[in-house]
NUMAR-490551 format. One record per atom (N, C-alpha, C): atom name; x, z, y. Coordinates in nm, 4 decimals. Layout:
# residues N
PT|marvo|px|pz|py
PT|CA|X|Z|Y
...
//
This chain:
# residues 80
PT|marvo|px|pz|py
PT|N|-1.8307|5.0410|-4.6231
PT|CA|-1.7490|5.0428|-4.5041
PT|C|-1.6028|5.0641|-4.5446
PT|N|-1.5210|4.9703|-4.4693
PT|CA|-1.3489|4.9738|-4.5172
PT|C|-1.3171|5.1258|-4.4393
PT|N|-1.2171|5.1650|-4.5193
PT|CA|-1.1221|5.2774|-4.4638
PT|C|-1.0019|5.1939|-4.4004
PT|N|-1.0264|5.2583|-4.2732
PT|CA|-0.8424|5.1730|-4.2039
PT|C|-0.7404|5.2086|-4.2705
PT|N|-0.7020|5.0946|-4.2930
PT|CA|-0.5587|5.1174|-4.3655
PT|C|-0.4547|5.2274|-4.2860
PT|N|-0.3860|5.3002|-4.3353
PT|CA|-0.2551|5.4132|-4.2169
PT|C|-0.1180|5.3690|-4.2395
PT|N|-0.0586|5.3238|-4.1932
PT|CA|0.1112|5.2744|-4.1933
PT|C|0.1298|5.4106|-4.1939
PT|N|0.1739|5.4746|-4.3311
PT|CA|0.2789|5.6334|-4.3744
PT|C|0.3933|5.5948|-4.3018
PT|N|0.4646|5.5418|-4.2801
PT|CA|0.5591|5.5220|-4.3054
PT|C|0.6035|5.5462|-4.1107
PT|N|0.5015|5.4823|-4.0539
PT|CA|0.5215|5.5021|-3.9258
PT|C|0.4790|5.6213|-3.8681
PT|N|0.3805|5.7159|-3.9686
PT|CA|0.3878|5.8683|-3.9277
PT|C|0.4219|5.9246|-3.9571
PT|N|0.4796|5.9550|-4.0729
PT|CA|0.6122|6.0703|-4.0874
PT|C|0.7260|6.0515|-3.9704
PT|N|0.7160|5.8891|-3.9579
PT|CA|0.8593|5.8631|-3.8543
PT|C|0.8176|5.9631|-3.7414
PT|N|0.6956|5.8847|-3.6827
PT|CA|0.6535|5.9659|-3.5483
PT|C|0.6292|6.1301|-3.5993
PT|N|0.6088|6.1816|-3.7117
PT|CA|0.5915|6.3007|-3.6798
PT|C|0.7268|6.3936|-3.6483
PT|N|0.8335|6.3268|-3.7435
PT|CA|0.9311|6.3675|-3.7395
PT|C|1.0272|6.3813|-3.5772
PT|N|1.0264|6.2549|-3.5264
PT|CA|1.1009|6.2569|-3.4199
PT|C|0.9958|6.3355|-3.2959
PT|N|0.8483|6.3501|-3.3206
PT|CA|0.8127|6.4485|-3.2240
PT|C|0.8533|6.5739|-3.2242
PT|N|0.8514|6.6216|-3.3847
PT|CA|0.9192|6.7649|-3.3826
PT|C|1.1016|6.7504|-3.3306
PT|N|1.1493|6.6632|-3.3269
PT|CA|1.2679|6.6910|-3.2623
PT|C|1.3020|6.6742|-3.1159
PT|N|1.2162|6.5916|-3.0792
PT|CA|1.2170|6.6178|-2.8875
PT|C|1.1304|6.6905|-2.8656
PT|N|1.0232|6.7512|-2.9187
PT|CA|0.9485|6.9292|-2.9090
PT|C|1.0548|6.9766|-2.9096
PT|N|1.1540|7.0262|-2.9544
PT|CA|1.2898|7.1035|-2.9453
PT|C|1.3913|7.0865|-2.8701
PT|N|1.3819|6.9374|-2.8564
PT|CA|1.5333|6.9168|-2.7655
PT|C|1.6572|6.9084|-2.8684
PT|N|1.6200|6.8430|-2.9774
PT|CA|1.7275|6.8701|-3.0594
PT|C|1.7950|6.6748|-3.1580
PT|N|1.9151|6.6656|-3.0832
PT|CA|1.9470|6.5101|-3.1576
PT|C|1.9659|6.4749|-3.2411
PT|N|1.9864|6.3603|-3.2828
PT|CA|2.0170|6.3265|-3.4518
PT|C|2.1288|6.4028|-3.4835
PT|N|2.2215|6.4043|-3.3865
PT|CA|2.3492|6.4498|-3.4610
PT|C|2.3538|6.6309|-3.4647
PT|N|2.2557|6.7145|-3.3673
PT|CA|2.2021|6.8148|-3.3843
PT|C|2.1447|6.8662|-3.5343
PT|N|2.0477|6.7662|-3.6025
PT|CA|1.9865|6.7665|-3.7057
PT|C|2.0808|6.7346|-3.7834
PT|N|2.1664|6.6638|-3.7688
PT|CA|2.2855|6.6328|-3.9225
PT|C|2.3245|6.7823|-3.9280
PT|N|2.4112|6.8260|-3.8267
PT|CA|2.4494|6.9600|-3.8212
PT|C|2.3669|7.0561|-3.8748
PT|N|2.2636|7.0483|-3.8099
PT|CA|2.1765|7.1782|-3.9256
PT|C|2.1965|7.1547|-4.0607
PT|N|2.1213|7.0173|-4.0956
PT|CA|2.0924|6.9888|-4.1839
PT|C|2.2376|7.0420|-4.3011
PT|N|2.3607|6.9638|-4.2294
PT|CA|2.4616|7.0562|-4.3121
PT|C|2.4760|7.1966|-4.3301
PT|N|2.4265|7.2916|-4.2442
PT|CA|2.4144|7.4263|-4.2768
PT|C|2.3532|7.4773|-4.3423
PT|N|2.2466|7.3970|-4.3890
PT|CA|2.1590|7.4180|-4.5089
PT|C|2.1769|7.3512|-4.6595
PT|N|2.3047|7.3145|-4.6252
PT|CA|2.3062|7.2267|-4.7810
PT|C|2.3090|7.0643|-4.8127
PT|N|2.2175|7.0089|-4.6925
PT|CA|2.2260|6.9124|-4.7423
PT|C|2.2659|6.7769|-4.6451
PT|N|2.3489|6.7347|-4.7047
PT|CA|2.5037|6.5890|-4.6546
PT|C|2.3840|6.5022|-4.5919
PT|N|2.3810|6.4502|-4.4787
PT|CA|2.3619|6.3335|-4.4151
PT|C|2.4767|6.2694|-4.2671
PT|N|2.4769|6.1297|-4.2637
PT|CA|2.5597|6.0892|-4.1837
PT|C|2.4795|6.0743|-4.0788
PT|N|2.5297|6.0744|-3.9326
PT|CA|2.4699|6.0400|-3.8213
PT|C|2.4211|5.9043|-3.8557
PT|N|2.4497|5.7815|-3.8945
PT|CA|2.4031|5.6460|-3.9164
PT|C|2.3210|5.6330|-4.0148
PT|N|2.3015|5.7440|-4.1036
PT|CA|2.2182|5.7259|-4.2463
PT|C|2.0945|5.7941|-4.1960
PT|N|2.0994|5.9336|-4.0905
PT|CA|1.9423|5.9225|-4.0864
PT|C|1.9105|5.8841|-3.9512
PT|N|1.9930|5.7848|-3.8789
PT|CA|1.9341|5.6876|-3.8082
PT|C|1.8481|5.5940|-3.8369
PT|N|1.9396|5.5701|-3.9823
PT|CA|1.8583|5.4381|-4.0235
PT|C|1.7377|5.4765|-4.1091
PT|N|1.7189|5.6158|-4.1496
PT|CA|1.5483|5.6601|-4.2129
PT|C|1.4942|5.6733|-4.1177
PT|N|1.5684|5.7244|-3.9714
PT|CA|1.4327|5.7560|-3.8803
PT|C|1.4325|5.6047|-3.8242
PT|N|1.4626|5.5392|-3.8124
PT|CA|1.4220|5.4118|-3.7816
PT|C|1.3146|5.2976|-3.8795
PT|N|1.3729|5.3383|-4.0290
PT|CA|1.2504|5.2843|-4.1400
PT|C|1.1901|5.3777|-4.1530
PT|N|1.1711|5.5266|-4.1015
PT|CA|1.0295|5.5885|-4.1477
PT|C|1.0815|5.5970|-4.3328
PT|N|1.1280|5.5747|-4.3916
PT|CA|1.1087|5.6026|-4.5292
PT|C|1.1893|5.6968|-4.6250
PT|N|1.1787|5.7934|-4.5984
PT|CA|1.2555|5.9014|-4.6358
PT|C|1.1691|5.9843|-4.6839
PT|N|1.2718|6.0834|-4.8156
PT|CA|1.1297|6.2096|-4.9245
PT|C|1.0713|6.2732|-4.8458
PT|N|0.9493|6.3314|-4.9013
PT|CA|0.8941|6.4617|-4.8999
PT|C|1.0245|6.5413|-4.9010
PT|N|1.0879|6.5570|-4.9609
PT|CA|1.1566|6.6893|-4.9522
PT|C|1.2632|6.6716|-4.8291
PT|N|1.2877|6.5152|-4.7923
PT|CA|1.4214|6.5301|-4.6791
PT|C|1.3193|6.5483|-4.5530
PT|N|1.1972|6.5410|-4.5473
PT|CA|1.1733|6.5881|-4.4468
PT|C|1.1084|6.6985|-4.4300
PT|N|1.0926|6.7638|-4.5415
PT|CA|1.0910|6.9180|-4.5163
PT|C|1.2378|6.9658|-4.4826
PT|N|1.2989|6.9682|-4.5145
PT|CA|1.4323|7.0072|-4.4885
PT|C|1.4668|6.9886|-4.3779
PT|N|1.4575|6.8440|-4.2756
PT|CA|1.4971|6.8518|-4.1350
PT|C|1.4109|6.9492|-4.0859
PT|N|1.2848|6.9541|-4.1311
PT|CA|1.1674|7.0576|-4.0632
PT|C|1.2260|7.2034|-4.0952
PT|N|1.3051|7.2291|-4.1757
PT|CA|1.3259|7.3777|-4.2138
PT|C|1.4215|7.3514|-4.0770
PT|N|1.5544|7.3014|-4.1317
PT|CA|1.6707|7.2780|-4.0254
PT|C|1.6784|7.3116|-3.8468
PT|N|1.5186|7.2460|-3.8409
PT|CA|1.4954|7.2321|-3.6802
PT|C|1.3925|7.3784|-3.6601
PT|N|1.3459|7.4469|-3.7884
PT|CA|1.2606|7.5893|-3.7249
PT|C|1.1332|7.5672|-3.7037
PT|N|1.0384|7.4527|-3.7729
PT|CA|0.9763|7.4087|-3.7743
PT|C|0.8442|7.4802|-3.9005
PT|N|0.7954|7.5732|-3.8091
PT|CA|0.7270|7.6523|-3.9568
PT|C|0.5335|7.6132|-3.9591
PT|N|0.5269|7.5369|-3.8696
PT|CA|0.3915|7.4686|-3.8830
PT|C|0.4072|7.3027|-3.8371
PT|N|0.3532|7.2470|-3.8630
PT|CA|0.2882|7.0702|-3.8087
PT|C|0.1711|7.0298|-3.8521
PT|N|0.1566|7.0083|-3.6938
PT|CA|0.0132|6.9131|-3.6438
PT|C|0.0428|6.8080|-3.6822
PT|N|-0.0690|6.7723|-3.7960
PT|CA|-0.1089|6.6294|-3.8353
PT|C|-0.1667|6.5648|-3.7503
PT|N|-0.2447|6.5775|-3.6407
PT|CA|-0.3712|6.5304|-3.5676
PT|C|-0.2747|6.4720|-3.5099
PT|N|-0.2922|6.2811|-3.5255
PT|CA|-0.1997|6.1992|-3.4577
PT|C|-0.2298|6.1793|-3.2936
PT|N|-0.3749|6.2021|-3.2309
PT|CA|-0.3835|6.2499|-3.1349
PT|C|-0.2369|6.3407|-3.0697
PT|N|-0.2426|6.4080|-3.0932
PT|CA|-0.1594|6.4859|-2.9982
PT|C|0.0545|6.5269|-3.0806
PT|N|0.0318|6.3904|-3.1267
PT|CA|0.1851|6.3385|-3.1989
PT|C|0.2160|6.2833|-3.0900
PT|N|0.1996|6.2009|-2.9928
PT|CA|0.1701|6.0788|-2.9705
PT|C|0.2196|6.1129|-2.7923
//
């Protein structure tokens, strides 16, 4: 029996931008954190990762630190 293939790329996206309207918090909100923690992004640069979904492990722990984010639900059920 095949395993369904999973587009990564389209769930980090979706996981990511759920944890930021769970908060109420905008891209340019998240640049701002994100600069208070160290690390440089432009409003148009992580437009364009959250739009390709393809960005590190580590840049998206970091928006997740940024936004106060100290657990995530994998269960795409309730991403969604």
């Amino acid at each position: 029996m095949a395993v369904p293939s999973i587009d990564w790329q389209n769930r980090v996206k979706v996981l990511l931008r759920t944890e930021l309207v769970r908060r109420g918090i905008s891209q340019r909100e998240l640049v701002e954190r994100l600069a208070n923690i160290g690390v440089k992004e432009t409003e148009k640069g992580l437009s364009n990762k959250l739009i390709r979904g393809s960005f590190s492990a580590a840049f998206m722990i970091a928006c997740l630190d940024a936004v106060g984010c100290r657990t995530l639900n994998l269960n795409e059920d309730e991403t969604r």
